[in-house]
PDB file of N, CA, C and O in Angstrom:
ATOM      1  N   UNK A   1     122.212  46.507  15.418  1.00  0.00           N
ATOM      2  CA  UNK A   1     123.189  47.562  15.234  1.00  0.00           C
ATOM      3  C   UNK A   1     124.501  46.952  14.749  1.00  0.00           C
ATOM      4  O   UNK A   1     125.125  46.106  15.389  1.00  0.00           O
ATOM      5  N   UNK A   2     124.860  47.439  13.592  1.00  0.00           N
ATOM      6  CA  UNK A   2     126.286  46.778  13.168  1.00  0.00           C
ATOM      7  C   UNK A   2     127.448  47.706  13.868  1.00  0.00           C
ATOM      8  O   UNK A   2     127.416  48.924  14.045  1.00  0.00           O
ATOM      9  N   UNK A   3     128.411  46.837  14.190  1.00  0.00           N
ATOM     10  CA  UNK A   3     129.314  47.648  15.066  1.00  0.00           C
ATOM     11  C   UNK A   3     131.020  47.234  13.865  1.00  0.00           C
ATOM     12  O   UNK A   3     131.256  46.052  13.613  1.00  0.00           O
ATOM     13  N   UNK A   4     131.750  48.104  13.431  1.00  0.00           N
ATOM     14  CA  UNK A   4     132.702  47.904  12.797  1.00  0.00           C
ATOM     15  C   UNK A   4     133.626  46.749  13.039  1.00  0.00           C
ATOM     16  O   UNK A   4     133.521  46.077  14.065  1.00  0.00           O
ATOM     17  N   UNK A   5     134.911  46.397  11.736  1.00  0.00           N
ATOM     18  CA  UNK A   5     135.447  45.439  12.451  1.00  0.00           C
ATOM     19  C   UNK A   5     135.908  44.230  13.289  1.00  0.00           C
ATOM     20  O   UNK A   5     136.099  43.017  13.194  1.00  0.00           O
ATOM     21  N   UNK A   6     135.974  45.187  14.111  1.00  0.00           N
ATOM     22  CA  UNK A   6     136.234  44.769  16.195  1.00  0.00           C
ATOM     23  C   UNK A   6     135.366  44.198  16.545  1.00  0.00           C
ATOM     24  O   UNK A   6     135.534  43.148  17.165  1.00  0.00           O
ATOM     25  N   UNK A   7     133.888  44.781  16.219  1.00  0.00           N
ATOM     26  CA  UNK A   7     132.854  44.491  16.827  1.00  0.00           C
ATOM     27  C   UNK A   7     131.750  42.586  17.099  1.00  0.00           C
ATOM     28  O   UNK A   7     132.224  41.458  16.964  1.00  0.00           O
ATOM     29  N   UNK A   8     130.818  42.825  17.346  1.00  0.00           N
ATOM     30  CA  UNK A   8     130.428  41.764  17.124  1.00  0.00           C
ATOM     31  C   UNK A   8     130.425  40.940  15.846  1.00  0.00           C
ATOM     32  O   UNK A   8     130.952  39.829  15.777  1.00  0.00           O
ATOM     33  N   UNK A   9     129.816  41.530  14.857  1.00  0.00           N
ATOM     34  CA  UNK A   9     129.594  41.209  13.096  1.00  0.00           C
ATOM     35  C   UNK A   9     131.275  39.952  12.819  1.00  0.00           C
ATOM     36  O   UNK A   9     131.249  38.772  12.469  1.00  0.00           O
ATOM     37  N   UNK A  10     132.453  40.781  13.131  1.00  0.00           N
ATOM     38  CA  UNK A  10     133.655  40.007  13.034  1.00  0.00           C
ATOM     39  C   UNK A  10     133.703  38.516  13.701  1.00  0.00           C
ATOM     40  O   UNK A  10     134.634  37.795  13.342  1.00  0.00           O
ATOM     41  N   UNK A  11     132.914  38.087  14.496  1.00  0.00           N
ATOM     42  CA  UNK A  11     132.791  37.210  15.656  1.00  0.00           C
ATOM     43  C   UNK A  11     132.073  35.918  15.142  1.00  0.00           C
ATOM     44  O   UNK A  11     132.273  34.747  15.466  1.00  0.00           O
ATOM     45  N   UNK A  12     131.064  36.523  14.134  1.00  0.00           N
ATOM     46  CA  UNK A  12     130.322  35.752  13.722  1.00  0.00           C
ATOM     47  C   UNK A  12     130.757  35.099  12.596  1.00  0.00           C
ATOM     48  O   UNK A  12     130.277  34.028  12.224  1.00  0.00           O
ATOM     49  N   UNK A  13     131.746  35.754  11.967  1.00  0.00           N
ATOM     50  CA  UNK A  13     131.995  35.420  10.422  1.00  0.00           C
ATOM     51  C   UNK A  13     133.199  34.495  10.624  1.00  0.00           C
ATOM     52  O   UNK A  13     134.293  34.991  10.892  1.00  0.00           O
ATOM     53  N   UNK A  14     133.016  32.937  10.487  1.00  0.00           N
ATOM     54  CA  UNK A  14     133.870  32.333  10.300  1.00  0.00           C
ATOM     55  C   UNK A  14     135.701  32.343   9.622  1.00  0.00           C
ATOM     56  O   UNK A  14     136.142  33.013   8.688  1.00  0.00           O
ATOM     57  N   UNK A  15     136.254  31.589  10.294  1.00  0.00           N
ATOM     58  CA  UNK A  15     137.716  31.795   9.569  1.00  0.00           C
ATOM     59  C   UNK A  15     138.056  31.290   8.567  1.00  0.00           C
ATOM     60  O   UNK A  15     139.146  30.721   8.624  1.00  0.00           O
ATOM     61  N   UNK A  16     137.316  31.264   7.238  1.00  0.00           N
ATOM     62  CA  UNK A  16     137.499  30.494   6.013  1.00  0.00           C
ATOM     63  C   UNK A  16     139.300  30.092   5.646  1.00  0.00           C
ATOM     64  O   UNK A  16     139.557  29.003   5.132  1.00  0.00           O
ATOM     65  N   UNK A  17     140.303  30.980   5.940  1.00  0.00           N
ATOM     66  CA  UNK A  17     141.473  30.743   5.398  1.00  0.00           C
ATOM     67  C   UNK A  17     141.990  29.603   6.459  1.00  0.00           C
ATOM     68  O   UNK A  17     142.615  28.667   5.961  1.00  0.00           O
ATOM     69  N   UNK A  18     141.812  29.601   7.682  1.00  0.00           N
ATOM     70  CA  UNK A  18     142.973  28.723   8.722  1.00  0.00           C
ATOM     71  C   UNK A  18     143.983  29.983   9.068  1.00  0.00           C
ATOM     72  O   UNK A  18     145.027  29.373   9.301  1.00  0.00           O
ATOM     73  N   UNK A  19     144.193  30.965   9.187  1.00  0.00           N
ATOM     74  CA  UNK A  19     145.161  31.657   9.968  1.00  0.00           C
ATOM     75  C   UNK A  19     144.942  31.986  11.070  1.00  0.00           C
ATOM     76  O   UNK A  19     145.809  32.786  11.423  1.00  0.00           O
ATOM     77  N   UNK A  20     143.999  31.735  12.081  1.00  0.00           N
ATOM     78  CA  UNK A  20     143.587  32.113  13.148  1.00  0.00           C
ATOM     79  C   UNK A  20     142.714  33.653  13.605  1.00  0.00           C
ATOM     80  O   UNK A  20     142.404  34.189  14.669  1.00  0.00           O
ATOM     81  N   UNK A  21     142.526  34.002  11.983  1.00  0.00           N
ATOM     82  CA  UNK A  21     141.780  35.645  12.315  1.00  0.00           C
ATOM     83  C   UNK A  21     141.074  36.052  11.204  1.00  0.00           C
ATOM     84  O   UNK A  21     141.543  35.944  10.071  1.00  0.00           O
ATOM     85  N   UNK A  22     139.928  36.535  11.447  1.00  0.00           N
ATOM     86  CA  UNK A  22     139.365  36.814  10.697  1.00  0.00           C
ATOM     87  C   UNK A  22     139.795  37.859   9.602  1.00  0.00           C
ATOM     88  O   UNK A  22     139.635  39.011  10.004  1.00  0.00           O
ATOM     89  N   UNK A  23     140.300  37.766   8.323  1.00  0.00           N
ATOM     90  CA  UNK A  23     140.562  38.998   7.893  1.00  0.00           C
ATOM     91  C   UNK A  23     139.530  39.151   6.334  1.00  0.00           C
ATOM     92  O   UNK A  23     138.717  38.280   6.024  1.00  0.00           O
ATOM     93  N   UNK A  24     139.734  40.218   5.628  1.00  0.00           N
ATOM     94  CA  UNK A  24     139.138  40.210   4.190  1.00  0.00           C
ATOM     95  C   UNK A  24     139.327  39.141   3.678  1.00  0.00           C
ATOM     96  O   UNK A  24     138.382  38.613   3.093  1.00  0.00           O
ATOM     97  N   UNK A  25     140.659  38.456   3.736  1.00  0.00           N
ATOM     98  CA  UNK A  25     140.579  37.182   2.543  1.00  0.00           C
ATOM     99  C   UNK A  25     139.321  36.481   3.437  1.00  0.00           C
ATOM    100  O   UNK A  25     138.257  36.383   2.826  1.00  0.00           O
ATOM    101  N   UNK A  26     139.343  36.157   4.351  1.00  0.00           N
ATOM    102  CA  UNK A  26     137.667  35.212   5.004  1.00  0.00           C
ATOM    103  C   UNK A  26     136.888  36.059   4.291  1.00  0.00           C
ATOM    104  O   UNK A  26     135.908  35.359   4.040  1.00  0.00           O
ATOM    105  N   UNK A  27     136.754  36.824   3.941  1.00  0.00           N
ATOM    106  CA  UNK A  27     135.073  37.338   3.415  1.00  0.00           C
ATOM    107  C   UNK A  27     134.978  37.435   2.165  1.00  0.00           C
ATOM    108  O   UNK A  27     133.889  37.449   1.591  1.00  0.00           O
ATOM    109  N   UNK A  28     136.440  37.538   1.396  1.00  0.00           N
ATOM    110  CA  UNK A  28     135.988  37.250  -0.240  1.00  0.00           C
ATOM    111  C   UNK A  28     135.983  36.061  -0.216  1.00  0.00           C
ATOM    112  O   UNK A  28     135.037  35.715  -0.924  1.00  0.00           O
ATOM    113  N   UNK A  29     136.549  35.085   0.236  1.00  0.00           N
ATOM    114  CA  UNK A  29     136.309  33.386  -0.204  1.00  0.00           C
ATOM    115  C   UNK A  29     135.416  33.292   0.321  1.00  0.00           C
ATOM    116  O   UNK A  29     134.867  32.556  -0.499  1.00  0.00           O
ATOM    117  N   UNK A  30     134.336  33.476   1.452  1.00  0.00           N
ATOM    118  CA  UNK A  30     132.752  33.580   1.950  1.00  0.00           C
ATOM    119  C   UNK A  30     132.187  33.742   0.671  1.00  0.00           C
ATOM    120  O   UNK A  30     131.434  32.927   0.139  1.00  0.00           O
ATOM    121  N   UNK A  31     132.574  34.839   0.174  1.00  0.00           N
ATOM    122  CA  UNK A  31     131.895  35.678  -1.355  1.00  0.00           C
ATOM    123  C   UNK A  31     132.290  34.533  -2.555  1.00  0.00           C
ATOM    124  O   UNK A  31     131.699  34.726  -3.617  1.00  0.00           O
ATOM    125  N   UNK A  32     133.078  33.538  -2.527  1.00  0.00           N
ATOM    126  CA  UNK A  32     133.200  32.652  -3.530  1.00  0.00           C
ATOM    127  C   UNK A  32     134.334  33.438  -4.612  1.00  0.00           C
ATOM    128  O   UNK A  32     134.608  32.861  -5.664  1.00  0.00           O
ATOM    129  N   UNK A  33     134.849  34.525  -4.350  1.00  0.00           N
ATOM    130  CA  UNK A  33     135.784  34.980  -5.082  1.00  0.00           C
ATOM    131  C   UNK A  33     137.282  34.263  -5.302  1.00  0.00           C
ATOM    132  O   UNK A  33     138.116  34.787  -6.040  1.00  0.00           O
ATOM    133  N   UNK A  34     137.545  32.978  -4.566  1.00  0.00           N
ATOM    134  CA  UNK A  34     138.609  32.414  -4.636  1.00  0.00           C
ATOM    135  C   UNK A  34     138.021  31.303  -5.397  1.00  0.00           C
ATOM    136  O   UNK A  34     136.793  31.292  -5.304  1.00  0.00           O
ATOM    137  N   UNK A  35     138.474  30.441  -6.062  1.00  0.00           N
ATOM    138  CA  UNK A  35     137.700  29.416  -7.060  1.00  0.00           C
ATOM    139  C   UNK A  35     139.087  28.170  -6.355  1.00  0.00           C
ATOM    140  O   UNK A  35     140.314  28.237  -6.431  1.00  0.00           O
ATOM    141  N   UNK A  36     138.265  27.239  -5.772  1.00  0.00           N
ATOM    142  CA  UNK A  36     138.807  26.010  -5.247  1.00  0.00           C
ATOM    143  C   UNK A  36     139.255  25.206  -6.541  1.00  0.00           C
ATOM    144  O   UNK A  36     138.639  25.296  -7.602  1.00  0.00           O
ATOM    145  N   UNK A  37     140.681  24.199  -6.318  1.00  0.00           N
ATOM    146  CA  UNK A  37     140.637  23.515  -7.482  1.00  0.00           C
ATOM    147  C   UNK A  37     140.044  22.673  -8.191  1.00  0.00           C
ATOM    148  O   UNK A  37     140.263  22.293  -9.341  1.00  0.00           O
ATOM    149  N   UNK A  38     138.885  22.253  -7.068  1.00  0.00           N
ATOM    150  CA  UNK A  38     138.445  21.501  -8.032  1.00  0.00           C
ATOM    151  C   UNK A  38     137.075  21.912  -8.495  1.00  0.00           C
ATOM    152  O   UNK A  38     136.319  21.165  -9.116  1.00  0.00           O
ATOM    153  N   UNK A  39     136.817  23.093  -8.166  1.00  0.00           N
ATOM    154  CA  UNK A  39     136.026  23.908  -9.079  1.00  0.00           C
ATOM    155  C   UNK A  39     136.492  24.484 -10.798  1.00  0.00           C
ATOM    156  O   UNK A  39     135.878  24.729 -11.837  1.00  0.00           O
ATOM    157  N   UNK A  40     138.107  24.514 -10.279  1.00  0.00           N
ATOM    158  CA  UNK A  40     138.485  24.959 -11.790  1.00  0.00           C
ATOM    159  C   UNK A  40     138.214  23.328 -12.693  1.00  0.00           C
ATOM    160  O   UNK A  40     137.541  23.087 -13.695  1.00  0.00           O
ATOM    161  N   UNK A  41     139.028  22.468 -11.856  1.00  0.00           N
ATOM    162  CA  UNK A  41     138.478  21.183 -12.191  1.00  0.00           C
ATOM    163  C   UNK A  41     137.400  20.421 -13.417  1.00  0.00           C
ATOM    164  O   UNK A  41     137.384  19.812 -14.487  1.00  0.00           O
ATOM    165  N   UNK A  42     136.242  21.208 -11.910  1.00  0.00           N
ATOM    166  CA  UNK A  42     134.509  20.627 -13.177  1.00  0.00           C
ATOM    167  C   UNK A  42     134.528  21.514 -13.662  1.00  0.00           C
ATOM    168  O   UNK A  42     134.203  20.982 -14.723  1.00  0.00           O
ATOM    169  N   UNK A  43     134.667  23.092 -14.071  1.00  0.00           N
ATOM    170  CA  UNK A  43     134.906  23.712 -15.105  1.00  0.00           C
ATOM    171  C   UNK A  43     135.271  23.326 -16.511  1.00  0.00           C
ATOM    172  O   UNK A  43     134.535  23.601 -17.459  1.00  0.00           O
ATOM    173  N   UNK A  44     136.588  22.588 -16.660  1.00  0.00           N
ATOM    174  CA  UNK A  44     137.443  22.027 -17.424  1.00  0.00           C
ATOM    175  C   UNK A  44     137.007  20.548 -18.499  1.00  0.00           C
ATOM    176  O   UNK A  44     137.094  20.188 -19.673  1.00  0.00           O
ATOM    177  N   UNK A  45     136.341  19.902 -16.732  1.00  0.00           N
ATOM    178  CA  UNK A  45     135.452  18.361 -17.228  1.00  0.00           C
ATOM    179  C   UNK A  45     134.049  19.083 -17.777  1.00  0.00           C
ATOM    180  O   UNK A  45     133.805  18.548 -18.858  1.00  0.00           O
ATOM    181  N   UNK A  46     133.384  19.733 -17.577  1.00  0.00           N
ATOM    182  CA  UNK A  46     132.267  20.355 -18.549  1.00  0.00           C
ATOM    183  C   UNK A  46     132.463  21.118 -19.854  1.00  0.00           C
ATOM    184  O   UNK A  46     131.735  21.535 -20.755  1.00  0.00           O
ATOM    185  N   UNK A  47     133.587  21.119 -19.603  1.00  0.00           N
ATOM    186  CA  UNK A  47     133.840  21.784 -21.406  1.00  0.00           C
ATOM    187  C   UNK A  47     133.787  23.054 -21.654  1.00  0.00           C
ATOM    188  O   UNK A  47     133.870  23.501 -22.798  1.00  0.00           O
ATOM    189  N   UNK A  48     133.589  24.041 -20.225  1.00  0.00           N
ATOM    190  CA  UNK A  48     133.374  25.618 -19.948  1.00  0.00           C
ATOM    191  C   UNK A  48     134.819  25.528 -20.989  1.00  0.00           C
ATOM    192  O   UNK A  48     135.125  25.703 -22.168  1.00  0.00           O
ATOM    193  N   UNK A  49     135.503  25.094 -19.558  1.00  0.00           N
ATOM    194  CA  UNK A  49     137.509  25.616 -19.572  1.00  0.00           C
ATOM    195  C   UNK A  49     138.081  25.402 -21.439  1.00  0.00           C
ATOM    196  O   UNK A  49     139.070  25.808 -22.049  1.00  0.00           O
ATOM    197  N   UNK A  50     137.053  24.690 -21.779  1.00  0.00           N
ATOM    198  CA  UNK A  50     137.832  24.368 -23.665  1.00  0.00           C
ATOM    199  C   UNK A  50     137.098  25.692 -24.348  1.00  0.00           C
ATOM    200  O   UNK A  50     137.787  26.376 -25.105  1.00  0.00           O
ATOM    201  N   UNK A  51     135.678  26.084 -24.096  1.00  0.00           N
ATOM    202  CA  UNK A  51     135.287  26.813 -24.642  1.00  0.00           C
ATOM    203  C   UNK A  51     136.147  28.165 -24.268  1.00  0.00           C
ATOM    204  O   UNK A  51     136.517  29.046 -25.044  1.00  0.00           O
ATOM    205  N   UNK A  52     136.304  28.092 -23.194  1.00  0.00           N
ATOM    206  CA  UNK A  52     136.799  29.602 -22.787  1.00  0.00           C
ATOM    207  C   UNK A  52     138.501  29.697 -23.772  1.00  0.00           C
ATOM    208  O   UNK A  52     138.899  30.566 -24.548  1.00  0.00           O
ATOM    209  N   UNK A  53     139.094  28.540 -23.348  1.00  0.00           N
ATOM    210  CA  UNK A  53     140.188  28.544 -24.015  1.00  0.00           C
ATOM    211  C   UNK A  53     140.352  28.601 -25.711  1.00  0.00           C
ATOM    212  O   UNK A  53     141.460  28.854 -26.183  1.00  0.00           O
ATOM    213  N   UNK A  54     139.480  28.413 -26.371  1.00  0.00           N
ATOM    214  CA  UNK A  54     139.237  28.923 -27.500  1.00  0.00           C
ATOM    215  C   UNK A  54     138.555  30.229 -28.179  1.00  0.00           C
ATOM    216  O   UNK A  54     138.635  30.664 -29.327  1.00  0.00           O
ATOM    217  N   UNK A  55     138.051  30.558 -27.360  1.00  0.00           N
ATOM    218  CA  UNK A  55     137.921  32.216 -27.487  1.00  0.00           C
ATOM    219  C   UNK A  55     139.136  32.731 -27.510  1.00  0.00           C
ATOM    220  O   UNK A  55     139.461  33.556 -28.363  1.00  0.00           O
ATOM    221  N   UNK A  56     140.263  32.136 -26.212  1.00  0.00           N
ATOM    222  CA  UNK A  56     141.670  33.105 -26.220  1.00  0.00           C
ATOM    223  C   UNK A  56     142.711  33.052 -26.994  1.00  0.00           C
ATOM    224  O   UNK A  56     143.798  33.625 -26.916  1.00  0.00           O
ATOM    225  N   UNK A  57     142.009  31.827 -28.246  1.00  0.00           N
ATOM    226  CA  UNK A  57     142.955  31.711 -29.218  1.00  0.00           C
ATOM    227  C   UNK A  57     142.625  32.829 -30.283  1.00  0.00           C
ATOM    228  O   UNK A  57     143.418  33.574 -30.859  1.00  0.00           O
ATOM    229  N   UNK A  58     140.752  32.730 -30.439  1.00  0.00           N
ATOM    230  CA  UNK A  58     140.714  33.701 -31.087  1.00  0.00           C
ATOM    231  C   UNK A  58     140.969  35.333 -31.213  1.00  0.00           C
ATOM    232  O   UNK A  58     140.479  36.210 -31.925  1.00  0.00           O
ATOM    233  N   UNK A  59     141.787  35.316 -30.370  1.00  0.00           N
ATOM    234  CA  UNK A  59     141.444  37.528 -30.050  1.00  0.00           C
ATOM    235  C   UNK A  59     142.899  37.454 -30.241  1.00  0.00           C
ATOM    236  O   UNK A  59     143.622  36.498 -29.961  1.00  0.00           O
ATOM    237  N   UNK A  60     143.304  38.805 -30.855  1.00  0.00           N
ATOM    238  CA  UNK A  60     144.408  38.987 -31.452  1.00  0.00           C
ATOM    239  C   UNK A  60     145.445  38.885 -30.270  1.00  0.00           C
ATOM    240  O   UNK A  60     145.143  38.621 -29.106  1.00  0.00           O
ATOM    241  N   UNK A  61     146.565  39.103 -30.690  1.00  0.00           N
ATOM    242  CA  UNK A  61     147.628  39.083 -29.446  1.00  0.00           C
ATOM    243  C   UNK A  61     147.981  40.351 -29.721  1.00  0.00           C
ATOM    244  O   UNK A  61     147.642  41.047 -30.678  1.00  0.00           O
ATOM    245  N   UNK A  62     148.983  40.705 -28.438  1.00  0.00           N
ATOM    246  CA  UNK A  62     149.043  42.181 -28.479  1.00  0.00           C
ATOM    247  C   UNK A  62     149.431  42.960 -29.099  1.00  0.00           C
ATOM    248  O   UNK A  62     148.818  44.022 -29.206  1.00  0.00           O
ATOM    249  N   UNK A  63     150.633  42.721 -29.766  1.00  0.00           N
ATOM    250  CA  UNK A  63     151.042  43.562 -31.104  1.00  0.00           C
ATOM    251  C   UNK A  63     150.291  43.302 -32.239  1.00  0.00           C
ATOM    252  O   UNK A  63     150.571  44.140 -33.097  1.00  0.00           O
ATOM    253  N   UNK A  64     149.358  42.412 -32.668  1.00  0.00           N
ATOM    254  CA  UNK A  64     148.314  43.085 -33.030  1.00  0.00           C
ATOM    255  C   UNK A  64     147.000  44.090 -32.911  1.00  0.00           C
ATOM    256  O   UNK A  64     146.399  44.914 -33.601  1.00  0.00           O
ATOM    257  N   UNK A  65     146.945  43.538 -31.693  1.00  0.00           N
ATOM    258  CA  UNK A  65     146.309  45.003 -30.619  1.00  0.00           C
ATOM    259  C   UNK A  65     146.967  46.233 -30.917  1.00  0.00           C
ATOM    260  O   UNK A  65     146.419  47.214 -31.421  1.00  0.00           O
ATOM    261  N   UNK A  66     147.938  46.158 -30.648  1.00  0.00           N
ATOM    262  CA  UNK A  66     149.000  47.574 -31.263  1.00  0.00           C
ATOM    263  C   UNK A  66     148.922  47.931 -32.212  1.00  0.00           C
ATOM    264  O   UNK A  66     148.572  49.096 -32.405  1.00  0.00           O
ATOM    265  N   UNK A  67     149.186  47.169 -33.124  1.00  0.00           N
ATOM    266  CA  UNK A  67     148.772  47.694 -34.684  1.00  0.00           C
ATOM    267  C   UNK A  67     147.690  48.160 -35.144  1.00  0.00           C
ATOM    268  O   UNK A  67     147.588  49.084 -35.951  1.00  0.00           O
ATOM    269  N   UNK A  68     146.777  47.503 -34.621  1.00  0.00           N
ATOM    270  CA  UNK A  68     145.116  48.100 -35.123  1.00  0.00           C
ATOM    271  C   UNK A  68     144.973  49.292 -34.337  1.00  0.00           C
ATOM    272  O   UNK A  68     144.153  50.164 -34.624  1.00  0.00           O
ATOM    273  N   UNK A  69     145.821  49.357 -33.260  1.00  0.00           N
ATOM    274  CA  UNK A  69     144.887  50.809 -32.537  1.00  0.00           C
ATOM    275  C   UNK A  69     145.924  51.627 -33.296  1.00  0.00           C
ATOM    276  O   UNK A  69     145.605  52.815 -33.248  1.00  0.00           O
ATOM    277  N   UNK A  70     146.912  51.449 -33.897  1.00  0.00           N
ATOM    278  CA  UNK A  70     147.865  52.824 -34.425  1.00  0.00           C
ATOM    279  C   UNK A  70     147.433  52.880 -35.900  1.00  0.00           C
ATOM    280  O   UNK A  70     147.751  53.856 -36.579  1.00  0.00           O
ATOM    281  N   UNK A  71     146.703  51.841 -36.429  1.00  0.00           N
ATOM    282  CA  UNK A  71     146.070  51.753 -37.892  1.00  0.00           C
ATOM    283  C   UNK A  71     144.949  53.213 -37.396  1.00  0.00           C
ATOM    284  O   UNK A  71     144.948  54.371 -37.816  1.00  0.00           O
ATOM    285  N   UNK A  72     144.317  52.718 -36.636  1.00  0.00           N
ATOM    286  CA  UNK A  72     142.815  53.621 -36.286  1.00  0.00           C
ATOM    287  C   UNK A  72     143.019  54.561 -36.154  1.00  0.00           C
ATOM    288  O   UNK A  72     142.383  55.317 -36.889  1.00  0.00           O
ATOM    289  N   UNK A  73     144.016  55.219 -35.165  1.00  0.00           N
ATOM    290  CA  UNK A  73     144.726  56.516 -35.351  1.00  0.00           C
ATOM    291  C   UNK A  73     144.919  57.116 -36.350  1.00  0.00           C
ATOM    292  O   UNK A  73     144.223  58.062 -36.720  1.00  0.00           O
ATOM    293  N   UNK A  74     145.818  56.700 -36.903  1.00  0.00           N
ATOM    294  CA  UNK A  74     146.429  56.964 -38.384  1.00  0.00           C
ATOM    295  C   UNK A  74     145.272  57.719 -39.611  1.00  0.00           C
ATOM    296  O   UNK A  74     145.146  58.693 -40.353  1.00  0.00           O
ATOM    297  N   UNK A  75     144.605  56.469 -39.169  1.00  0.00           N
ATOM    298  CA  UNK A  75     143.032  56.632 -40.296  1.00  0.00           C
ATOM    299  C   UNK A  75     142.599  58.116 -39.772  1.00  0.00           C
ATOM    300  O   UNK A  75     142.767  59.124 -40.458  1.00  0.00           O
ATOM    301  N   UNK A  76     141.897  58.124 -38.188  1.00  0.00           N
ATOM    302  CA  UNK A  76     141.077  59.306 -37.707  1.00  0.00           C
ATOM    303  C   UNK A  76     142.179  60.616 -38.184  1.00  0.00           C
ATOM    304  O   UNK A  76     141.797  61.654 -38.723  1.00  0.00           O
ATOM    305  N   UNK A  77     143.345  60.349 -37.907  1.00  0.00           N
ATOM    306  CA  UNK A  77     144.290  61.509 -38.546  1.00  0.00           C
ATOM    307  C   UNK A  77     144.061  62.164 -40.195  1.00  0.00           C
ATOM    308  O   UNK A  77     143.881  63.375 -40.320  1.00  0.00           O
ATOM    309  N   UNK A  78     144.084  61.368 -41.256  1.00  0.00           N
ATOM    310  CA  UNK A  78     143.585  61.520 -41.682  1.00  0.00           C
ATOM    311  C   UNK A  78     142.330  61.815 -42.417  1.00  0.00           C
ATOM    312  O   UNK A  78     142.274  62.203 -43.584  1.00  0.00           O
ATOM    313  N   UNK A  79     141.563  61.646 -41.809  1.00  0.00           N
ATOM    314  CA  UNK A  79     140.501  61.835 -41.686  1.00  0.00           C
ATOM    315  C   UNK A  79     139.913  63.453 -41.156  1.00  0.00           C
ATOM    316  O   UNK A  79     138.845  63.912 -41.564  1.00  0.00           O
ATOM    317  N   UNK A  80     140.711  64.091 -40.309  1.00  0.00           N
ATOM    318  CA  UNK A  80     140.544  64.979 -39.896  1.00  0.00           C
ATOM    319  C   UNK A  80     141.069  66.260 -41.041  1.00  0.00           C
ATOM    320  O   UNK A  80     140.523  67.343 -41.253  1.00  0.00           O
ATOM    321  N   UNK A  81     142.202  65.735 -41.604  1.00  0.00           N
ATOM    322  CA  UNK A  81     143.129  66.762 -41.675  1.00  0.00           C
ATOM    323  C   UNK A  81     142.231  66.763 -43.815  1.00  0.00           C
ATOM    324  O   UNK A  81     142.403  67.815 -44.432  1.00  0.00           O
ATOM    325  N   UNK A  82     141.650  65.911 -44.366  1.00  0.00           N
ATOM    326  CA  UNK A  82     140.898  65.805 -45.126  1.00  0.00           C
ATOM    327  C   UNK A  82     139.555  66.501 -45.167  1.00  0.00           C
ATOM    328  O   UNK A  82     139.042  67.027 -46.154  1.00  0.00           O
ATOM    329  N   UNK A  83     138.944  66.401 -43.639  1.00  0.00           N
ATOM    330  CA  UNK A  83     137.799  67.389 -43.493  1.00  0.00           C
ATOM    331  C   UNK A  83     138.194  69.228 -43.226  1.00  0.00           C
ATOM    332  O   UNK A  83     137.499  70.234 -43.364  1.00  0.00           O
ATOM    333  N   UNK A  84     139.282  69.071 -42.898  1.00  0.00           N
ATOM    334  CA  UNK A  84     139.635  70.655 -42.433  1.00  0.00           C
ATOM    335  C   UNK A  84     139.835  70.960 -44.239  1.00  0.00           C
ATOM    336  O   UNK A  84     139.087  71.733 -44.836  1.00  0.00           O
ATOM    337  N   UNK A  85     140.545  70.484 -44.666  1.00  0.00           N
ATOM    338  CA  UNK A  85     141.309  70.682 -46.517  1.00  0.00           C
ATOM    339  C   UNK A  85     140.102  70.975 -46.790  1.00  0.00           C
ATOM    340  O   UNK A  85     140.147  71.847 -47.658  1.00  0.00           O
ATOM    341  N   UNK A  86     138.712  70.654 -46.452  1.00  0.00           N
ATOM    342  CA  UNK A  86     137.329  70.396 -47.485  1.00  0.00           C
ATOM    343  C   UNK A  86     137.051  72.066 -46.349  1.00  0.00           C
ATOM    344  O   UNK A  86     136.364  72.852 -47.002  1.00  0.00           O
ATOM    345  N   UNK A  87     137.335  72.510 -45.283  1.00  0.00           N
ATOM    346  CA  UNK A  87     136.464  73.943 -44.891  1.00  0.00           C
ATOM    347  C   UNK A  87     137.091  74.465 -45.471  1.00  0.00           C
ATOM    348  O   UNK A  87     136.470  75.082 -46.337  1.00  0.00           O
ATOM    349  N   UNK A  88     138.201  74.610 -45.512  1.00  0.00           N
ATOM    350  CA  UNK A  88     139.143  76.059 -46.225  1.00  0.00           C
ATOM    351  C   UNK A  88     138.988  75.940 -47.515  1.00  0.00           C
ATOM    352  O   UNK A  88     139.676  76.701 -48.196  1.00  0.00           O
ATOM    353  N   UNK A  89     138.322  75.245 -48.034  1.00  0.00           N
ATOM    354  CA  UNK A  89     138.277  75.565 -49.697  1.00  0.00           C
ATOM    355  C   UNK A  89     136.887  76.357 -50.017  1.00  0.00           C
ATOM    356  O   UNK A  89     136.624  76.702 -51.170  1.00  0.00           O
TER     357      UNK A  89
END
């Protein structure tokens, strides 16, 4: 029977942070959701961290982000107002 919290289940689950209590941060770093440094580390020494970092060279920056989505707009605007011109005729 799982009992909330308070209950037993809390008792069992180790104190991963050091603060003296069990809270959520213990159960996402249980879950591996905190990345230790020297996990970012062998990341970096395997050549993930270069690959990843070159993808983020490639993707536009944001005001180009901006621009293309107000280009696209612009376009579908026209686009619309070209198909309506083509019913009424």
């Amino acid at each position: 029977m799982k009992v909330g919290a308070e209950g037993p289940m809390k008792k069992n689950f180790p104190d991963l942070t050091g603060d003296g209590k069990v809270t959520q941060a213990d159960i996402l770093k249980g879950r591996g959701v905190f990345k230790s440094k020297a996990d970012v580390i062998n990341m970096y020494a395997s050549g993930i961290g270069d690959a990843m970092a070159d993808l983020a060279k490639d993707m536009p920056s944001k005001e180009e982000r901006k621009s293309n989505r107000k280009e696209r707009k612009r376009q579908r605007m026209e686009d619309r107002v070209a198909r309506d011109f083509k019913k009424k005729k």
